[in-house]
MDAnalysis code that builds the backbone (N, CA, C; Angstrom):
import MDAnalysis as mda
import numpy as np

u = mda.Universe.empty(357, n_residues=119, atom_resindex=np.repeat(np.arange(119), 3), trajectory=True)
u.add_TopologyAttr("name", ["N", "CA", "C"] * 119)
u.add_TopologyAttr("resid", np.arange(1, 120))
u.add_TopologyAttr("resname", ["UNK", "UNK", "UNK", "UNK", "UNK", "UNK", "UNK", "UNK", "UNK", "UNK", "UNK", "UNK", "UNK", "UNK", "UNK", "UNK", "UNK", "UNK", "UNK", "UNK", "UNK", "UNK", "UNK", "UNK", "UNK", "UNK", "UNK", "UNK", "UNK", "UNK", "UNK", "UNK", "UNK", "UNK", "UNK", "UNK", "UNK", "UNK", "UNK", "UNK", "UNK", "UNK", "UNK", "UNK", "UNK", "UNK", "UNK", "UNK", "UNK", "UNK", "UNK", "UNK", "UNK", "UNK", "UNK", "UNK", "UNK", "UNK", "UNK", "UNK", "UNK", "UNK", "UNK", "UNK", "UNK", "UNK", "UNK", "UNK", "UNK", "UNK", "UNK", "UNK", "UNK", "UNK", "UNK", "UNK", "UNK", "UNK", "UNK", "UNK", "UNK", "UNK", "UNK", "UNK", "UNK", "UNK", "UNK", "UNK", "UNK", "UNK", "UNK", "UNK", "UNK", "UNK", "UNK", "UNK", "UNK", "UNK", "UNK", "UNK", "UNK", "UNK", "UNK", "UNK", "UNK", "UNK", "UNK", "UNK", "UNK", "UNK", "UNK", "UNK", "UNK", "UNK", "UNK", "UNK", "UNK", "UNK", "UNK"])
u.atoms.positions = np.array([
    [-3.550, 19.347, 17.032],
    [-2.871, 18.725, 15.901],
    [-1.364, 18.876, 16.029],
    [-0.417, 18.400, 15.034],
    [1.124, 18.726, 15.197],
    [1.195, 20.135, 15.177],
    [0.454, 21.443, 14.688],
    [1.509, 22.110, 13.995],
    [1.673, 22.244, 12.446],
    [2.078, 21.217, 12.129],
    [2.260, 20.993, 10.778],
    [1.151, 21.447, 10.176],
    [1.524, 21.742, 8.639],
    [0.410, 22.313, 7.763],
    [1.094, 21.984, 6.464],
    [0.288, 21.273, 5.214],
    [0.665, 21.583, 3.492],
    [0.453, 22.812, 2.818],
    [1.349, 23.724, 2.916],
    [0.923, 24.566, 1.965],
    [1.088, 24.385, 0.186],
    [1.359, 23.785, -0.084],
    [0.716, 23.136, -1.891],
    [1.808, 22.228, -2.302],
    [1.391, 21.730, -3.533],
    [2.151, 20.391, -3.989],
    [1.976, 20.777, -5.300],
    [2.444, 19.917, -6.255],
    [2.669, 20.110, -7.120],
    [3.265, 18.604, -8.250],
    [2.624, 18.296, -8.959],
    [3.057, 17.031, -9.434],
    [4.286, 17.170, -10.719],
    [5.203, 16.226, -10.025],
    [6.008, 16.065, -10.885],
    [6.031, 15.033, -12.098],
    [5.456, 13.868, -11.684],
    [5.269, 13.047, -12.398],
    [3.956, 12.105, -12.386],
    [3.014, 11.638, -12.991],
    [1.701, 11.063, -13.139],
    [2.305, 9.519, -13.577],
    [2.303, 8.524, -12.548],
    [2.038, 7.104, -13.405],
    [1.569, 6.290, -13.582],
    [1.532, 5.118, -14.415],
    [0.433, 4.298, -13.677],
    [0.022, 3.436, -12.421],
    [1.336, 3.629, -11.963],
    [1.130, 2.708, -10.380],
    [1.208, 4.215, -9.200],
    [2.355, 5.330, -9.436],
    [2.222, 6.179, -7.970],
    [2.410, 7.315, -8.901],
    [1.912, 8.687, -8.468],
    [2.276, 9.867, -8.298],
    [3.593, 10.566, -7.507],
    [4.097, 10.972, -7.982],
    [5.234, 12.039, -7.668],
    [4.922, 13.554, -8.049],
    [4.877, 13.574, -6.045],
    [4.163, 15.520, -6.195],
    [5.860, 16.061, -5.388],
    [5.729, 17.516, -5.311],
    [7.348, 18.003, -4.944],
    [5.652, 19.329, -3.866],
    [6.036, 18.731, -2.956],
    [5.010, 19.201, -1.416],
    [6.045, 20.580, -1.081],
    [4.955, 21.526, -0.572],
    [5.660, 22.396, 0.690],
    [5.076, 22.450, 2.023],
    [5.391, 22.550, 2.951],
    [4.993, 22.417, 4.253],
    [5.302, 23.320, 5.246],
    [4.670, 23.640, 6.137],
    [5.144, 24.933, 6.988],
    [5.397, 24.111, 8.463],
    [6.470, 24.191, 9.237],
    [6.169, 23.704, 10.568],
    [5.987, 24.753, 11.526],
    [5.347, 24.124, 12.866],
    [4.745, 24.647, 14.106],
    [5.904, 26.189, 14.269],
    [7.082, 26.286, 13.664],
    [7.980, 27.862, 14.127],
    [7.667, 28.763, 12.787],
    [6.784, 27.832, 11.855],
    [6.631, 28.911, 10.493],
    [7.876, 28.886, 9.083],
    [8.604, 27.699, 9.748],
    [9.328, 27.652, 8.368],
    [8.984, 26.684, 7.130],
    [9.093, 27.186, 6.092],
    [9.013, 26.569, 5.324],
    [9.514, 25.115, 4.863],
    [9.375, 23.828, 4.761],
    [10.336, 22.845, 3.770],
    [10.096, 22.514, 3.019],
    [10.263, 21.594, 1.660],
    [9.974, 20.689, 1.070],
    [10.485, 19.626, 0.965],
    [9.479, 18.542, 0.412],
    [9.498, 17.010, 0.503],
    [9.051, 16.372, -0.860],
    [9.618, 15.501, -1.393],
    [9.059, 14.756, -2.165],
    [8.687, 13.713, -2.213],
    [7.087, 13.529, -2.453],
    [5.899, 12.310, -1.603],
    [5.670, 11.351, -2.898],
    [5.254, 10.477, -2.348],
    [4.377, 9.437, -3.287],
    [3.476, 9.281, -3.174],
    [2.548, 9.532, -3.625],
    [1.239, 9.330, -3.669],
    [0.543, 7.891, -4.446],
    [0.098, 6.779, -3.695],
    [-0.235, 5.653, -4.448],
    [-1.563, 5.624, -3.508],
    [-2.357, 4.405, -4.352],
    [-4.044, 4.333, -4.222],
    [-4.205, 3.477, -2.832],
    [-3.125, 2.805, -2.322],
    [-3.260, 1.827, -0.844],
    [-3.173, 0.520, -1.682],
    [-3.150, -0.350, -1.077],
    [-2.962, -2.069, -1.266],
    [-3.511, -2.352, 0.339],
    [-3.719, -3.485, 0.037],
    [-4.221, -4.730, 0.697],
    [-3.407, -5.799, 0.531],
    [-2.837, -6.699, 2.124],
    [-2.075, -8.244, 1.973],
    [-3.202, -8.844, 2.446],
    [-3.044, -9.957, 2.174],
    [-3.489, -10.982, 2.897],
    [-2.635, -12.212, 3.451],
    [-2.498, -12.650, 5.033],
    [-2.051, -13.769, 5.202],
    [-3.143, -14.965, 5.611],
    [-2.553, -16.055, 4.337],
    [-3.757, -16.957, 3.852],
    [-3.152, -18.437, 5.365],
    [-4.251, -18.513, 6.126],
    [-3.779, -19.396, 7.174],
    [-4.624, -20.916, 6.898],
    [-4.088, -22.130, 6.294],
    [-4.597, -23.251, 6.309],
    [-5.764, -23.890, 7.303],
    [-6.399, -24.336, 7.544],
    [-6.930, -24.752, 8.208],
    [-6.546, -25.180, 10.375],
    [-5.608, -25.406, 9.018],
    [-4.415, -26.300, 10.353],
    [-3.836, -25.330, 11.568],
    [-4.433, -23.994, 11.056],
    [-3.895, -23.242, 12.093],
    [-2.554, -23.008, 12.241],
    [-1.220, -23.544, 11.621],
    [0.088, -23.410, 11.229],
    [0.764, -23.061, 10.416],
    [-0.286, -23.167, 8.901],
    [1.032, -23.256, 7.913],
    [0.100, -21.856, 7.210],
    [0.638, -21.185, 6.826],
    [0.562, -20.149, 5.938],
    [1.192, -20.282, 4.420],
    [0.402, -19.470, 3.646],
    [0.768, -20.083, 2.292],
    [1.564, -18.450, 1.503],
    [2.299, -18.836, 0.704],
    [3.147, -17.601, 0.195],
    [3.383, -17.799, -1.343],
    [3.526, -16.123, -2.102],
    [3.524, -16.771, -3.441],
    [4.715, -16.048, -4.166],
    [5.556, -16.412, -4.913],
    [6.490, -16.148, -5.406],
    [6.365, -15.089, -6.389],
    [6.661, -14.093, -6.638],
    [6.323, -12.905, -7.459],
    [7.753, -12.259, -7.221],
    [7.549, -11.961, -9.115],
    [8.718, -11.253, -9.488],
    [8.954, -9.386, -9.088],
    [9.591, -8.784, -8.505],
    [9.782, -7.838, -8.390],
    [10.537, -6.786, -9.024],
    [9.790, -5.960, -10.055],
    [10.919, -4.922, -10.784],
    [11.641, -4.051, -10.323],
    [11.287, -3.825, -8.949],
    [12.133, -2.863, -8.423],
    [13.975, -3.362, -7.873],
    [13.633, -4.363, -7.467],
    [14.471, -4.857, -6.992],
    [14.906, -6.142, -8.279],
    [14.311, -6.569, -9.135],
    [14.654, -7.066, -10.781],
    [14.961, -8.983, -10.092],
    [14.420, -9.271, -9.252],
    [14.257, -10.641, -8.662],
    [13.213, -10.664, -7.996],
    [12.944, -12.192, -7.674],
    [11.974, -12.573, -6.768],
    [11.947, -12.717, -5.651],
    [10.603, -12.676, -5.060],
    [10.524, -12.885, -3.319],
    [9.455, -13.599, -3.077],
    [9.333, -14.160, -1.661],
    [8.391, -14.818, -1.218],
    [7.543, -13.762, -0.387],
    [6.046, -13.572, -0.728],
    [5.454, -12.937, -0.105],
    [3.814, -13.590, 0.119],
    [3.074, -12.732, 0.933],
    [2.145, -13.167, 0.772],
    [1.392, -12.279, 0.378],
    [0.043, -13.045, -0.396],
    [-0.588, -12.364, -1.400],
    [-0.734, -10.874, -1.229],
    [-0.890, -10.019, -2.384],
    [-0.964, -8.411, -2.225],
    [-1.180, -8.024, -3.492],
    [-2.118, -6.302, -3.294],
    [-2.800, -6.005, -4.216],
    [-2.857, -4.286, -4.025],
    [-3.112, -3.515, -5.073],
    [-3.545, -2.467, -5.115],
    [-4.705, -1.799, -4.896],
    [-5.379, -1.370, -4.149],
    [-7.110, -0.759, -4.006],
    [-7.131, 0.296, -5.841],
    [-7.244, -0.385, -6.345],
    [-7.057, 0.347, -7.917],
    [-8.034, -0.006, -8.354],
    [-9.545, -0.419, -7.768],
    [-10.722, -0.673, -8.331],
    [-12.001, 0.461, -7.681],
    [-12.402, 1.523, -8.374],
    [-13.272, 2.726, -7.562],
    [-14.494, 1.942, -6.531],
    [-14.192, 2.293, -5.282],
    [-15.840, 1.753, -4.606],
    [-15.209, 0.202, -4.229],
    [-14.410, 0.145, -4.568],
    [-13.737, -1.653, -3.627],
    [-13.208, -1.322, -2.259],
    [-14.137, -2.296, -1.535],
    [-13.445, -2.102, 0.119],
    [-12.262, -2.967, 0.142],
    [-11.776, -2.638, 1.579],
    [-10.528, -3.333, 1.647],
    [-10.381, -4.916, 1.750],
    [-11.865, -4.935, 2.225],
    [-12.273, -6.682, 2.553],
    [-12.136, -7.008, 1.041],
    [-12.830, -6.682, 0.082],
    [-13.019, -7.023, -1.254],
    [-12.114, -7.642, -2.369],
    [-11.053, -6.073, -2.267],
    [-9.815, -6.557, -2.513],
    [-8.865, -7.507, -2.127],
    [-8.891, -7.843, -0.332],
    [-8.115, -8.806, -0.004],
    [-9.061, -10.242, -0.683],
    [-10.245, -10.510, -0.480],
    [-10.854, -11.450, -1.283],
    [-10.420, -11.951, -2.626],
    [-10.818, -10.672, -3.655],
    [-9.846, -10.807, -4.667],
    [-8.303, -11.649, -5.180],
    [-7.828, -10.455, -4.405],
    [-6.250, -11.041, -4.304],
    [-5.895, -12.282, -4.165],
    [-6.469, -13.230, -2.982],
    [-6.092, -14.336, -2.903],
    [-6.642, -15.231, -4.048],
    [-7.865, -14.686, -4.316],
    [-8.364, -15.430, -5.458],
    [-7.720, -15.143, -6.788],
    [-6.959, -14.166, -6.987],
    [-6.051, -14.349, -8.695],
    [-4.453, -14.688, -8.456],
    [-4.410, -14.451, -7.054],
    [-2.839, -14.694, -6.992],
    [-2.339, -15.912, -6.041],
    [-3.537, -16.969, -5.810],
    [-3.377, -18.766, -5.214],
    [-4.127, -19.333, -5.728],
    [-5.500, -18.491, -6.372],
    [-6.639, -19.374, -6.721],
    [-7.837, -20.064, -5.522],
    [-7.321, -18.851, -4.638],
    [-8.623, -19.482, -3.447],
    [-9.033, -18.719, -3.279],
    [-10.518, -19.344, -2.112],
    [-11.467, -17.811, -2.046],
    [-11.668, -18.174, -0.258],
    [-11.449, -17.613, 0.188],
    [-11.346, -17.340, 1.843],
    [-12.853, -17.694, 2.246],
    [-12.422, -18.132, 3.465],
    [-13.286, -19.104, 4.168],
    [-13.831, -17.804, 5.189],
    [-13.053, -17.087, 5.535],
    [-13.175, -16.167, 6.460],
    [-12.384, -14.978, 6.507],
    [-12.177, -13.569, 6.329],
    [-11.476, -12.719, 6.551],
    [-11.648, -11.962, 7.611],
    [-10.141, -11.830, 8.309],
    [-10.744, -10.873, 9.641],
    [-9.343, -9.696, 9.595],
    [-9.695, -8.438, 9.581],
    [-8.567, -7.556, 9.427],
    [-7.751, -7.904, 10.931],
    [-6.281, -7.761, 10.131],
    [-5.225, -7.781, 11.407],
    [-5.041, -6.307, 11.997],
    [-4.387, -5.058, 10.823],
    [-3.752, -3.845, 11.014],
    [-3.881, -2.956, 10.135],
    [-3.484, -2.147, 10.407],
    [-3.906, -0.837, 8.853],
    [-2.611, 0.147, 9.480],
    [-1.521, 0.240, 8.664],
    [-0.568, 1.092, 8.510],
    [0.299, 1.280, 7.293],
    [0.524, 1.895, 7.881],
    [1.826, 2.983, 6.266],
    [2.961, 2.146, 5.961],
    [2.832, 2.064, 4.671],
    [4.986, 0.898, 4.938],
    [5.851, 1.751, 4.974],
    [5.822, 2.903, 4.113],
    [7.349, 3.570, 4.153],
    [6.652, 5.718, 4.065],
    [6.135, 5.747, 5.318],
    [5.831, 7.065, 5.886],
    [6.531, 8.421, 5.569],
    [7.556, 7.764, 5.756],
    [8.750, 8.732, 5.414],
    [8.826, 9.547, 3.836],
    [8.287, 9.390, 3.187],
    [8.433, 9.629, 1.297],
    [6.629, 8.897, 0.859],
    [5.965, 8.137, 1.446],
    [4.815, 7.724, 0.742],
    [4.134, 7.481, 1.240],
    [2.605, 7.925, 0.507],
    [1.353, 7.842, 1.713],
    [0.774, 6.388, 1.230],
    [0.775, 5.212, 1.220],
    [0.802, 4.017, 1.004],
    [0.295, 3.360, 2.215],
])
């Protein structure tokens, strides 16, 4: 393994979209650090590909973090107990274009921002 080890966490804040814990960690020489993580439930995108094999479809959604909009493609939270990831991407496209996929085939499975959140 790395080395690395959690020795405890501790929540700072409970919300309804992520957790904020204040972590300690020991590395491979035995020192101590801390970090402050995010803890959220995972999401699922989907990129919705036309028939045509070219055109991909994208949906405009407002963003509070950033307090404007962007073009993205569809996306969702795993915030339903016992929903696979196929399920949710199903979902998603179906409340946020109004379609229901002809076919889903997973592309990738990774972290967006590693550094601060397990996402």
């Amino acid at each position: 393994m790395s080395g690395f080890s959690r020795r405890s966490e501790r929540v700072i804040h409970r919300g309804e979209v992520v957790t904020l814990v204040d972590a300690t960690f020991v590395d491979p020489d035995g020192t101590e650090f801390q970090r402050e993580v995010v803890r959220h439930c995972g999401a699922v995108s989907v990129v919705p590909v036309l028939e045509d094999g070219a055109t991909v479809v994208l949906v405009r959604q407002y963003r509070s973090a950033i307090d404007g909009l962007l073009l993205e493609i569809p996306a969702g939270r795993l915030d339903i107990e016992g929903e696979t990831s196929e399920a949710a991407a199903a979902r998603e496209l179906e409340e946020e274009v109004g379609w229901r996929a002809g076919r889903l085939e997973k592309l990738a499975g990774f972290y967006f921002s590693p550094g601060f959140c397990d996402e």
